[in-house]
FIKOLZA-1660 file (N, C-alpha, C; in steps of 0.1 Angstrom, whole numbers, plus 5000, padded with zeros to 4 digits):
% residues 225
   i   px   py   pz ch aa at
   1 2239 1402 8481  A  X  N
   1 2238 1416 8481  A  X CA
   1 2250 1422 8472  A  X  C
   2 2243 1430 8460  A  X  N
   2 2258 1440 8457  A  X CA
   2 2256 1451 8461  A  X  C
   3 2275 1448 8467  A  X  N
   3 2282 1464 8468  A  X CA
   3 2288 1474 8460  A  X  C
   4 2288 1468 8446  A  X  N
   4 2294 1475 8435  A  X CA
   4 2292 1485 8432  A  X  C
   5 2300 1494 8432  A  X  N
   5 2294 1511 8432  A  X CA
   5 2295 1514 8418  A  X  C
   6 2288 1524 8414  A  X  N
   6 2285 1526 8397  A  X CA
   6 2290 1541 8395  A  X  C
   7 2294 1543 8380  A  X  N
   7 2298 1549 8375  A  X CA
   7 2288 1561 8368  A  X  C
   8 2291 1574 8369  A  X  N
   8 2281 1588 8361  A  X CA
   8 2290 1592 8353  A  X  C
   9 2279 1601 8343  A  X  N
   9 2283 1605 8331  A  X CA
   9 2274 1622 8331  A  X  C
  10 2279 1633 8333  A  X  N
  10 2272 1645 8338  A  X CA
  10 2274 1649 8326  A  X  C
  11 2263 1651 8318  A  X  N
  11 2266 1662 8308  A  X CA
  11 2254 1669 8305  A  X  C
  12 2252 1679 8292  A  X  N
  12 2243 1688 8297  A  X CA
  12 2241 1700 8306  A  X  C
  13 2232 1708 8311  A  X  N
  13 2231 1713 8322  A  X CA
  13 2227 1707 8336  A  X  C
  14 2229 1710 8345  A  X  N
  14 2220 1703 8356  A  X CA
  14 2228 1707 8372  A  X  C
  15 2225 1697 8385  A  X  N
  15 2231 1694 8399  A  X CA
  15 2224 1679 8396  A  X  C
  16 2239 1678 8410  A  X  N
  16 2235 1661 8412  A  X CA
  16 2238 1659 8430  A  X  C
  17 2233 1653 8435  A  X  N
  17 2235 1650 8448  A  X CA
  17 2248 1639 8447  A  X  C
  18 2257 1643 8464  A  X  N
  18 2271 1634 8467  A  X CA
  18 2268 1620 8466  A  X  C
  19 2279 1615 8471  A  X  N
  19 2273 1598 8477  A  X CA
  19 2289 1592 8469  A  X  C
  20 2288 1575 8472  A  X  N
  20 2300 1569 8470  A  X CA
  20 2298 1563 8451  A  X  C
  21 2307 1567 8444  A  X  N
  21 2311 1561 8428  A  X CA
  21 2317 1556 8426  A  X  C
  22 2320 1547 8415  A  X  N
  22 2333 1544 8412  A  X CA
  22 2338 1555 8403  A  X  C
  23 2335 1557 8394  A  X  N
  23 2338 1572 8384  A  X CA
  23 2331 1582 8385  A  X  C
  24 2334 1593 8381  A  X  N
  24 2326 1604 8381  A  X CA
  24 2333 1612 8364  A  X  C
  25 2324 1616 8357  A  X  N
  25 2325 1622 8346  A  X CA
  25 2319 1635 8342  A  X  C
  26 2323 1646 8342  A  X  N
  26 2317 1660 8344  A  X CA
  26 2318 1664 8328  A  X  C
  27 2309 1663 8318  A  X  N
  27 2312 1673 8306  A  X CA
  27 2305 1682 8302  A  X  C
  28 2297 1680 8309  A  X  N
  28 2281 1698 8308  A  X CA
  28 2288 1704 8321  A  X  C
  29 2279 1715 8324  A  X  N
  29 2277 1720 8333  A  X CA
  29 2269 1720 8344  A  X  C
  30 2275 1716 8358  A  X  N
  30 2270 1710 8367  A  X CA
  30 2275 1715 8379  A  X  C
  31 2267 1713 8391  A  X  N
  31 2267 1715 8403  A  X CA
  31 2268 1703 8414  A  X  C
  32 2270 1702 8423  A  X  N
  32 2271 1688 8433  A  X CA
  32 2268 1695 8444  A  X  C
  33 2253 1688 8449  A  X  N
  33 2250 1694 8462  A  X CA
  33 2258 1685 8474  A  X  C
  34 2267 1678 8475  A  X  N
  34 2273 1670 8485  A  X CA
  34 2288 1661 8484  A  X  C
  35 2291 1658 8495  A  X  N
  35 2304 1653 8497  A  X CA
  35 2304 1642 8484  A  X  C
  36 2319 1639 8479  A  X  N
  36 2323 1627 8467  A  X CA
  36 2330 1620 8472  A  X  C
  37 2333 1609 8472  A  X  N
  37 2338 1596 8469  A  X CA
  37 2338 1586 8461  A  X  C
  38 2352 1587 8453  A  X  N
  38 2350 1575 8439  A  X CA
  38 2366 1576 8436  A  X  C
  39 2370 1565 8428  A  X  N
  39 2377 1555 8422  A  X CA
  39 2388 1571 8415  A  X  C
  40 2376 1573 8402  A  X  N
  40 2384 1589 8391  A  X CA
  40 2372 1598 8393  A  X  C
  41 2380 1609 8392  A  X  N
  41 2369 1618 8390  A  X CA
  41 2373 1630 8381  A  X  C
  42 2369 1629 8369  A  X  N
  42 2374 1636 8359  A  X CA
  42 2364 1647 8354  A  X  C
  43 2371 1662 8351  A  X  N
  43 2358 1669 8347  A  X CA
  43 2365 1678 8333  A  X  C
  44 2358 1675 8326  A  X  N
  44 2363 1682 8308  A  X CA
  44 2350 1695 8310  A  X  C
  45 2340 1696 8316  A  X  N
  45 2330 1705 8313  A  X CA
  45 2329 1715 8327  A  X  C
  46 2322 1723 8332  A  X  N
  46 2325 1735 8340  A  X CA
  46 2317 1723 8353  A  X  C
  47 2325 1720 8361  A  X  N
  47 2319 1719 8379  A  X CA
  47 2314 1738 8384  A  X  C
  48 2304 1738 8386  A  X  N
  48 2302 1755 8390  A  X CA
  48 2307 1754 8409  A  X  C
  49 2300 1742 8412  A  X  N
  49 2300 1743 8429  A  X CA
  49 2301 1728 8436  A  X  C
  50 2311 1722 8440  A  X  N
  50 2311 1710 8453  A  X CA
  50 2315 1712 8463  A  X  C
  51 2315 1698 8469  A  X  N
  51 2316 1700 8486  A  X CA
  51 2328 1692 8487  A  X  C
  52 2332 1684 8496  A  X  N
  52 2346 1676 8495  A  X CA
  52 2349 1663 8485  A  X  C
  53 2360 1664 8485  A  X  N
  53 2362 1656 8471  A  X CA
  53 2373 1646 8475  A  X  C
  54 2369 1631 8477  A  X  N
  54 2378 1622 8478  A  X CA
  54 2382 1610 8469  A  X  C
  55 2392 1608 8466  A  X  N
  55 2392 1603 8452  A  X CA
  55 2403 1599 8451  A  X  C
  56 2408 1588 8444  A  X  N
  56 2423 1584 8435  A  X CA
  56 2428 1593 8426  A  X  C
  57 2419 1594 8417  A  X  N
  57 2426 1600 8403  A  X CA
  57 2418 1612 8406  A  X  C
  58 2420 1625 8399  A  X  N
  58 2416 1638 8397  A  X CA
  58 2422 1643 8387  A  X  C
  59 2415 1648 8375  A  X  N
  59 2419 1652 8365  A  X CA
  59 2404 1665 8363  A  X  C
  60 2409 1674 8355  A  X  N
  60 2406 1683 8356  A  X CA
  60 2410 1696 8344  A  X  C
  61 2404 1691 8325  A  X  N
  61 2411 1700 8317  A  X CA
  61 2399 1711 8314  A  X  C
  62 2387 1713 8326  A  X  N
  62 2381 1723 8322  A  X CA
  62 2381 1730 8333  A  X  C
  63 2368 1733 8342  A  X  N
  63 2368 1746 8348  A  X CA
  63 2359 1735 8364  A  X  C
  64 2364 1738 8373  A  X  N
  64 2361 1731 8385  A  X CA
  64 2360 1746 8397  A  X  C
  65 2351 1741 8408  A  X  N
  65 2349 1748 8419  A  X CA
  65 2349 1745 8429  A  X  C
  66 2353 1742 8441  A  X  N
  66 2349 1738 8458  A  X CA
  66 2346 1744 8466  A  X  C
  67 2336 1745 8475  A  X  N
  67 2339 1750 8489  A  X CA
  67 2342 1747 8500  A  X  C
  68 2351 1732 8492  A  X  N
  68 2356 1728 8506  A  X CA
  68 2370 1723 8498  A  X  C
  69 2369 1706 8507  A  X  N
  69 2385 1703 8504  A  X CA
  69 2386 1693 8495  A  X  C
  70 2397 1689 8486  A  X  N
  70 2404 1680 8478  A  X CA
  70 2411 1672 8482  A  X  C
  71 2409 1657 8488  A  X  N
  71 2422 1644 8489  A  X CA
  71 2422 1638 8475  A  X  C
  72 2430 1635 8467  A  X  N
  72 2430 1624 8456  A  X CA
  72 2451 1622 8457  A  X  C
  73 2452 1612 8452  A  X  N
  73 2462 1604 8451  A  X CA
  73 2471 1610 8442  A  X  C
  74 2466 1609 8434  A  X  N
  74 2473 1618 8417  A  X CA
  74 2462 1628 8414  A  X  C
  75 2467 1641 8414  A  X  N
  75 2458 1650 8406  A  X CA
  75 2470 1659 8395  A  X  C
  76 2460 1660 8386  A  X  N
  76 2465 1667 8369  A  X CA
  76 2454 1676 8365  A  X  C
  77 2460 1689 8364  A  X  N
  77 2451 1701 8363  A  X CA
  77 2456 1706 8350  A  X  C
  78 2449 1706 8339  A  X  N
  78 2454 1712 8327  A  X CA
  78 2440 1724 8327  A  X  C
  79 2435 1724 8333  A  X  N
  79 2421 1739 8333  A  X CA
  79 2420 1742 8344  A  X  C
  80 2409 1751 8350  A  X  N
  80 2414 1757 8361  A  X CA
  80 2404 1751 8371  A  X  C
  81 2412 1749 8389  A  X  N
  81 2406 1743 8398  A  X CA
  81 2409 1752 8409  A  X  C
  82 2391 1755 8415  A  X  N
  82 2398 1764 8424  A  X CA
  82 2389 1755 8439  A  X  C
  83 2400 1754 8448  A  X  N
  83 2395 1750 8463  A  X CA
  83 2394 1755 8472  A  X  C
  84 2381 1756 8479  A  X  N
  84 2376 1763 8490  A  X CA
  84 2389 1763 8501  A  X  C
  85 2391 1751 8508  A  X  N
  85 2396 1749 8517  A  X CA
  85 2414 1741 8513  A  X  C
  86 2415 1730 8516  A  X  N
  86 2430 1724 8517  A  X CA
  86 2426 1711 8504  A  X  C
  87 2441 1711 8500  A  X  N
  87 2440 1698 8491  A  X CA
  87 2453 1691 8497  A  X  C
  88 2453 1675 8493  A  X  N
  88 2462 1660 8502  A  X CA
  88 2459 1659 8492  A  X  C
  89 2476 1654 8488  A  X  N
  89 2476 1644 8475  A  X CA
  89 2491 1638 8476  A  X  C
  90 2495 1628 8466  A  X  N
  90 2505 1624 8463  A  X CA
  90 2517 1628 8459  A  X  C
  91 2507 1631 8444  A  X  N
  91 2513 1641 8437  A  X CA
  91 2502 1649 8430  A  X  C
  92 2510 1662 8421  A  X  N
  92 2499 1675 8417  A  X CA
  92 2509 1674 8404  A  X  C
  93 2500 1678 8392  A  X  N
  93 2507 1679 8385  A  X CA
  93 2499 1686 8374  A  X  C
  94 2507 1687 8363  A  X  N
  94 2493 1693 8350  A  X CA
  94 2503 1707 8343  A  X  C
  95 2495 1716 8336  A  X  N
  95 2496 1727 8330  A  X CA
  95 2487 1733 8329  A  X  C
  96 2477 1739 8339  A  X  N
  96 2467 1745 8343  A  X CA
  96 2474 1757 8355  A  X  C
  97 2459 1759 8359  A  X  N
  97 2457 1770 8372  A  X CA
  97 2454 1764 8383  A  X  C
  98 2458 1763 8395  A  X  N
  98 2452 1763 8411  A  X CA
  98 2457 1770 8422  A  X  C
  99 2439 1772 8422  A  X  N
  99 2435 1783 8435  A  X CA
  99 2429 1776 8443  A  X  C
 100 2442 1775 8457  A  X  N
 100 2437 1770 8468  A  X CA
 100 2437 1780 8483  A  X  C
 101 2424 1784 8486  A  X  N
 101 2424 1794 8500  A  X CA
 101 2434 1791 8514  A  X  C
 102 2437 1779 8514  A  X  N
 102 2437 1773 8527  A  X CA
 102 2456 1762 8526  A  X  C
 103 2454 1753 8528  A  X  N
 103 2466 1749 8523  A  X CA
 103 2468 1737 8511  A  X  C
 104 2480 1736 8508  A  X  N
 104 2485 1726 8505  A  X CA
 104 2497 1712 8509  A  X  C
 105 2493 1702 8510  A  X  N
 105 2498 1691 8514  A  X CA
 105 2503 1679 8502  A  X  C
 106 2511 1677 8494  A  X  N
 106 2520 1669 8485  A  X CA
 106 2530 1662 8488  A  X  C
 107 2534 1653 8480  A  X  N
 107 2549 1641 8483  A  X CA
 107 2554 1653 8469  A  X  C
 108 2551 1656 8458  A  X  N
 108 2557 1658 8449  A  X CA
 108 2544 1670 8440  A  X  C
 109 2547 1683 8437  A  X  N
 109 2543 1691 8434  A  X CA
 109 2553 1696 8418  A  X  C
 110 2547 1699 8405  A  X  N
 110 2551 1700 8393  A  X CA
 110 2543 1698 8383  A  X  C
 111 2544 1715 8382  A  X  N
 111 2531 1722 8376  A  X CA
 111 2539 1734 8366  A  X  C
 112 2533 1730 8354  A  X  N
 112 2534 1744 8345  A  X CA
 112 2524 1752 8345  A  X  C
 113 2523 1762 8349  A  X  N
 113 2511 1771 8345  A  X CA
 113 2512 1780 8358  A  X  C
 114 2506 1785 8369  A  X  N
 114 2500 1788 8378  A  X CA
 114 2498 1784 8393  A  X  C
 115 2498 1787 8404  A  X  N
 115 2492 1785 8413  A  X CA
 115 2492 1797 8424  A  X  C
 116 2473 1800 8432  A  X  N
 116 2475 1809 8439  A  X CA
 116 2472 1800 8453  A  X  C
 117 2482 1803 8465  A  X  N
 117 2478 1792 8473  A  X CA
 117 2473 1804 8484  A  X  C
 118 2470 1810 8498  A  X  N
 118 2466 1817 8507  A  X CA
 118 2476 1814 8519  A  X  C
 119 2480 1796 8519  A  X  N
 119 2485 1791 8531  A  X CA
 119 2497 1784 8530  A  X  C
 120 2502 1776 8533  A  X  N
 120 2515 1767 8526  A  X CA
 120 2514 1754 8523  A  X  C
 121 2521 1758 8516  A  X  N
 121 2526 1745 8504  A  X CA
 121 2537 1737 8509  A  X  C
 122 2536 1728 8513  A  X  N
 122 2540 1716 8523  A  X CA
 122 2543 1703 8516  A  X  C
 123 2556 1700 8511  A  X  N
 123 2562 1687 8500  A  X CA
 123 2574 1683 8499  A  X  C
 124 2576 1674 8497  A  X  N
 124 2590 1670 8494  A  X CA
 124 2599 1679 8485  A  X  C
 125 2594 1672 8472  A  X  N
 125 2596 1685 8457  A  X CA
 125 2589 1691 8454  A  X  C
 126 2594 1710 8448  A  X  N
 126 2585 1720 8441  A  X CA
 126 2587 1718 8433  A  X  C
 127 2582 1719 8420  A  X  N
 127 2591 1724 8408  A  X CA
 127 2573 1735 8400  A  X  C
 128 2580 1743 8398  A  X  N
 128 2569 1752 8392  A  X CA
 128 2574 1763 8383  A  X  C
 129 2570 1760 8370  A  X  N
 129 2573 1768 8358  A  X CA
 129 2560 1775 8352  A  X  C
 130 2562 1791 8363  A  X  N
 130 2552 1796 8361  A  X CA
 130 2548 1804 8345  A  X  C
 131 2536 1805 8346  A  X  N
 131 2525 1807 8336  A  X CA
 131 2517 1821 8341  A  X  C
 132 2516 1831 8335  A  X  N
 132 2508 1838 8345  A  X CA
 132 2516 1844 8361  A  X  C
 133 2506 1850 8365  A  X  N
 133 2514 1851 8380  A  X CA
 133 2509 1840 8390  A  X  C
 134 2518 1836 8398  A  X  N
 134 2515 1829 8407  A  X CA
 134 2516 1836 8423  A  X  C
 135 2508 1835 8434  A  X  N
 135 2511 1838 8446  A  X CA
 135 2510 1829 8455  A  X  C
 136 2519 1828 8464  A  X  N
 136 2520 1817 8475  A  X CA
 136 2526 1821 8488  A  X  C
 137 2518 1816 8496  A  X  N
 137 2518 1823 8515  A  X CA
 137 2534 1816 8515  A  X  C
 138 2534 1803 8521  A  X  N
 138 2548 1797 8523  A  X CA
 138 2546 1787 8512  A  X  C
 139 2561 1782 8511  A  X  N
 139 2565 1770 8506  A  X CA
 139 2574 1762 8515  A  X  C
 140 2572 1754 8516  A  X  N
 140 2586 1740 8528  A  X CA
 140 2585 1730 8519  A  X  C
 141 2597 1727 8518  A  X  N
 141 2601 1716 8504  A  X CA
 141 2617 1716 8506  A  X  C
 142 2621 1698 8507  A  X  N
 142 2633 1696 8503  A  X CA
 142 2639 1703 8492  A  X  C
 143 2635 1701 8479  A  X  N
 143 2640 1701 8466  A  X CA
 143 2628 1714 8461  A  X  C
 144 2638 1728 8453  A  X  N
 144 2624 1734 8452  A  X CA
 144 2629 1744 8439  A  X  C
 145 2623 1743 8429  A  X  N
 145 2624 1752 8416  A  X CA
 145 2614 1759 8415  A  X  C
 146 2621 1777 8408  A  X  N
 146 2608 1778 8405  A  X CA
 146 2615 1787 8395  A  X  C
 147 2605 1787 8380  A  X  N
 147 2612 1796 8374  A  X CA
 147 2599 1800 8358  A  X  C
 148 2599 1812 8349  A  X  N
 148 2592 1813 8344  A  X CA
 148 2591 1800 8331  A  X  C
 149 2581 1800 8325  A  X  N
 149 2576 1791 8319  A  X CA
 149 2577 1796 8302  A  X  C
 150 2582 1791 8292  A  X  N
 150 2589 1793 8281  A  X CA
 150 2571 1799 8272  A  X  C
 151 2574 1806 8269  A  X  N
 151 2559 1813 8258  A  X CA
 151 2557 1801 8251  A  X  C
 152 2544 1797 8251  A  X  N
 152 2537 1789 8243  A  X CA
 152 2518 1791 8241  A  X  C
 153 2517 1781 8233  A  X  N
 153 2501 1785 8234  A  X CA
 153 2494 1774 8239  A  X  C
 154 2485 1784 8249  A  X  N
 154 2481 1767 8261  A  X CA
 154 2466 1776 8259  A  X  C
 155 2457 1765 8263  A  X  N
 155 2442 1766 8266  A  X CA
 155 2441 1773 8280  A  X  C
 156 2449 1775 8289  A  X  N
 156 2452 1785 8300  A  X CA
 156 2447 1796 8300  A  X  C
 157 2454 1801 8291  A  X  N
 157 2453 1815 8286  A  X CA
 157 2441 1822 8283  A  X  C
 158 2431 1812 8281  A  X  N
 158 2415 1819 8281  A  X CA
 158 2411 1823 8292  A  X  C
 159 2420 1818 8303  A  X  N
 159 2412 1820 8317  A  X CA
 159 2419 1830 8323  A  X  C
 160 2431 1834 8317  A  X  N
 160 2442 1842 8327  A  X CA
 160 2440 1856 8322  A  X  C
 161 2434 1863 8328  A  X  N
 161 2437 1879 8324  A  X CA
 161 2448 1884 8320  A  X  C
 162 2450 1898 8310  A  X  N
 162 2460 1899 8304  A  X CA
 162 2469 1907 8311  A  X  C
 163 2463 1913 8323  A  X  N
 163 2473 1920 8333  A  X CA
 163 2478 1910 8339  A  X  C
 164 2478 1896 8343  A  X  N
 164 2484 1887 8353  A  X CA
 164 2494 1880 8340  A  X  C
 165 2495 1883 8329  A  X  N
 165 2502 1870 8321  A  X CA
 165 2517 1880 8322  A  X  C
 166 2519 1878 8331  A  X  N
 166 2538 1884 8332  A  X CA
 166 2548 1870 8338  A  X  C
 167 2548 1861 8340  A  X  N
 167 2553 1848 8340  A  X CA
 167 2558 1849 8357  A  X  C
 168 2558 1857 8367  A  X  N
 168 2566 1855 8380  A  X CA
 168 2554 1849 8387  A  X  C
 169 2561 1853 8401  A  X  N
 169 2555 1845 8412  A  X CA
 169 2555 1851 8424  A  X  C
 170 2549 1855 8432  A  X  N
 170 2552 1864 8444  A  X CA
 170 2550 1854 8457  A  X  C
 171 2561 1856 8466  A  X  N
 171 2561 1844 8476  A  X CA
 171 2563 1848 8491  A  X  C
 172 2556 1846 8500  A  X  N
 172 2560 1853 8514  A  X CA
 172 2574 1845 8518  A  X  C
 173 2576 1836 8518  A  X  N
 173 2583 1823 8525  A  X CA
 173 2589 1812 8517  A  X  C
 174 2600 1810 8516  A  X  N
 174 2608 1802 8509  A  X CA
 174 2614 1794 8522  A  X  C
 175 2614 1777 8523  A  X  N
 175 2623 1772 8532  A  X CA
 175 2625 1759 8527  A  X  C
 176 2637 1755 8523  A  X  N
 176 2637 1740 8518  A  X CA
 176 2656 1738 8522  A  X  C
 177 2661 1727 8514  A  X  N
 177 2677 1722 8512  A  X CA
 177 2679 1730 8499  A  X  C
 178 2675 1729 8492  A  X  N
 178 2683 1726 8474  A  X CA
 178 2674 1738 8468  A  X  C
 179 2673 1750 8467  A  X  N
 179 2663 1761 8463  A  X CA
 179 2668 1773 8451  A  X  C
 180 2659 1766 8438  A  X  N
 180 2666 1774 8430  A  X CA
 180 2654 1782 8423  A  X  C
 181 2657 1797 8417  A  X  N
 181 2648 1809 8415  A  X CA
 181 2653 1816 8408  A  X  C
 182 2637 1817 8396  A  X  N
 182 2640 1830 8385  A  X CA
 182 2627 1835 8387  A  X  C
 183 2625 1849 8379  A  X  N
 183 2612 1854 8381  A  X CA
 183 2604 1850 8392  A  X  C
 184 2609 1855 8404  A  X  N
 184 2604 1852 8419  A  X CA
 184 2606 1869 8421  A  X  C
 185 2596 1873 8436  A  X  N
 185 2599 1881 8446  A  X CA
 185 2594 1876 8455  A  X  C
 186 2604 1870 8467  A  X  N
 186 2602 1865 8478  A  X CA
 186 2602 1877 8493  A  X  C
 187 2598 1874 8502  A  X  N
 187 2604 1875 8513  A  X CA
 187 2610 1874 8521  A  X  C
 188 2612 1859 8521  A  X  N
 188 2626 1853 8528  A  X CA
 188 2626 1843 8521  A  X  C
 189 2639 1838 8520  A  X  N
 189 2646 1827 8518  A  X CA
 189 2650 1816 8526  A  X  C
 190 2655 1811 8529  A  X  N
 190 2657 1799 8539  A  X CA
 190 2664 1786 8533  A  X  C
 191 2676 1782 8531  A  X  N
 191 2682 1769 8528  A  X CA
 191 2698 1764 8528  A  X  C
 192 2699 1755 8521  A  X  N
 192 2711 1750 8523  A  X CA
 192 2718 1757 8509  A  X  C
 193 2712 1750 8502  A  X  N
 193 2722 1758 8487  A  X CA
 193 2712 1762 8479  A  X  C
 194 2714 1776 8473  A  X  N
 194 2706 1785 8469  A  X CA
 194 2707 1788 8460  A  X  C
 195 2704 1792 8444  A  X  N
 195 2709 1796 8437  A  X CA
 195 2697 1807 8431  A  X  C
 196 2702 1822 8432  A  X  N
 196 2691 1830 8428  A  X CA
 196 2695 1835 8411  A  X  C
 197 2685 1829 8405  A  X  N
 197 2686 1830 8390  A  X CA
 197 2680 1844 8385  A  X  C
 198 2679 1852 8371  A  X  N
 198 2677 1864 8369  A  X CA
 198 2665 1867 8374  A  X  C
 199 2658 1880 8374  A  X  N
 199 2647 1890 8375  A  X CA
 199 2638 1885 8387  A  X  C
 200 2648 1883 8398  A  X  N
 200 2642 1883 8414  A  X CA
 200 2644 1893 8422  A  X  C
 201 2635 1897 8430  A  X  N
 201 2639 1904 8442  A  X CA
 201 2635 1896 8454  A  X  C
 202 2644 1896 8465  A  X  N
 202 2643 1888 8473  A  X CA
 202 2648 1902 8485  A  X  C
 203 2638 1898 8496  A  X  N
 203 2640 1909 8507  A  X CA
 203 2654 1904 8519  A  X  C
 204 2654 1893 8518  A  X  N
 204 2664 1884 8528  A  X CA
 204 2666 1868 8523  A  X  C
 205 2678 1862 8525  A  X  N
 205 2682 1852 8522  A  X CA
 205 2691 1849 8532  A  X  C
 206 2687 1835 8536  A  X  N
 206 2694 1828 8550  A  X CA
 206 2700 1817 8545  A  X  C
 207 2716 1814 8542  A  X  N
 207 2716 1803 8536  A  X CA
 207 2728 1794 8545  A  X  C
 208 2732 1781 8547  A  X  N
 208 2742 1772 8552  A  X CA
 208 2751 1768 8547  A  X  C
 209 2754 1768 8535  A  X  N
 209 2767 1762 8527  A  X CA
 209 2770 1766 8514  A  X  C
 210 2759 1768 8508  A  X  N
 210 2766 1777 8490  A  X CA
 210 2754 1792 8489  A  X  C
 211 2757 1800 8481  A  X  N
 211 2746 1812 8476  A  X CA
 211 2753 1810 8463  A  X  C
 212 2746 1816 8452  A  X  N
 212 2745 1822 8439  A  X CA
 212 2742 1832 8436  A  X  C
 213 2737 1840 8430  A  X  N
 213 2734 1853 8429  A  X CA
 213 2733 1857 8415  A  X  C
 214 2727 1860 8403  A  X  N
 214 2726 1865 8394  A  X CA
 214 2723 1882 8392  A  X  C
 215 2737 1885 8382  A  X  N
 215 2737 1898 8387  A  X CA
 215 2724 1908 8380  A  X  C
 216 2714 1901 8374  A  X  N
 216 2700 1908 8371  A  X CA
 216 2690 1902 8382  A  X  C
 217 2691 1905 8397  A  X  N
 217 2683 1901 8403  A  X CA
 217 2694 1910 8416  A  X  C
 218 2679 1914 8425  A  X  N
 218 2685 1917 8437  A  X CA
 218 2683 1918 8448  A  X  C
 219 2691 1913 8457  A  X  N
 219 2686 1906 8472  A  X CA
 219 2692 1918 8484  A  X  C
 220 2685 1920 8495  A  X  N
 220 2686 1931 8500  A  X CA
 220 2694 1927 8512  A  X  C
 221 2691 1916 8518  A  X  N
 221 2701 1911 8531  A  X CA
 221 2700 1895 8527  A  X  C
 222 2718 1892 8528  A  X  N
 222 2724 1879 8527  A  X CA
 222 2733 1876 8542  A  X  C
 223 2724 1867 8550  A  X  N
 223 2734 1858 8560  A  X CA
 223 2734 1845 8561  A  X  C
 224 2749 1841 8563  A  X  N
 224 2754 1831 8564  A  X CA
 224 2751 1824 8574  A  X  C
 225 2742 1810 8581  A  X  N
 225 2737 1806 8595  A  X CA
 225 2747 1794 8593  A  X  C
% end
């Protein structure tokens, strides 16, 4: 008996029913009526609609959709991915867009471009050099950067409206050790050593051993815990 799972190649228009792959390749326009499981699952062409997505690799330099959730190992988003529910991964990485309703779960998060999350972002390291605007419910992270992203010309840009291309990031919840910020407006702050870099407003900062402060940015209440 073989168990060898086989590999698709989606292009064209069309839907395809779930089930277990080794690869999956999206370069038409397509829909998935059911749960995935496979090896990679790479999409260069528009996903309109899936259901959960389990996978190793995840790549993603066109336009993707879920209404549900994302586990893969490594995912790299250079186009835009937007998730119903929660994504688990290793690492996240790319110069794209993600829009996730629900949460996020990473060892390691480091992304140019974008992200809007609803819930929190839950990792070891942030590092995010935003593109566009980004919004985010919480973040909790050891190690955590966030700061605007140098003008360039990216394939992003087709997808980002020209009222959102102002490079910050709006954040309810900041909590980590090592937290550093430019073009942020937070709500709170929370860490060990802080360093608030230019054109932030921050409502409160809670910090344990060092602050910083740039004097083109401005924070409304500073205590020492």
């Amino acid at each position: 008996m073989n168990n060898k799972l086989h590999s698709i190649s989606l292009d064209g228009v069309g839907s395809s029913g779930g089930g277990k792959f080794e690869d999956i390749n999206i370069s038409g326009v397509y829909s998935l009526k059911g749960d995935i499981i496979c090896n990679k699952f790479y999409v260069s062409g528009v996903l309109k609609d899936s259901k959960n997505i389990q996978c190793e690799e995840f790549r993603v330099s066109g336009v993707l959709k879920s209404s549900e959730s994302l586990q893969a190992n490594d995912i790299n988003v250079s186009g835009v991915a937007t998730i119903g529910k929660n994504i688990k991964s290793q690492k996240i990485s790319g110069e794209g867009c993600i829009k996730v309703k629900e949460d996020i779960e990473s060892e390691k998060v480091d992304l140019q471009g974008n992200i809007i999350c609803h819930g929190l972002i839950n990792c070891e390291d942030f590092y995010l050099f935003t593109e566009g605007e980004s919004k985010i419910g919480e973040i909790g992270a050891t190690n955590i950067e966030i700061c605007a992203k140098e003008k360039s010309i990216n394939l992003l840009k087709i997808f980002i409206p020209k009222r959102i291309k102002n490079n910050h990031a709006y954040i309810k919840v900041i909590e980590g050790d090592n937290i550093k910020l430019s073009n942020c407006d937070v709500g709170i702050v929370r860490g060990k050593n802080i360093v608030i870099g230019e054109n932030c407003k921050i409502d409160k900062v809670e910090y344990s051993e060092s602050i910083d402060i740039n004097e083109l940015s401005k924070v409304d209440n500073i205590n020492k815990i």
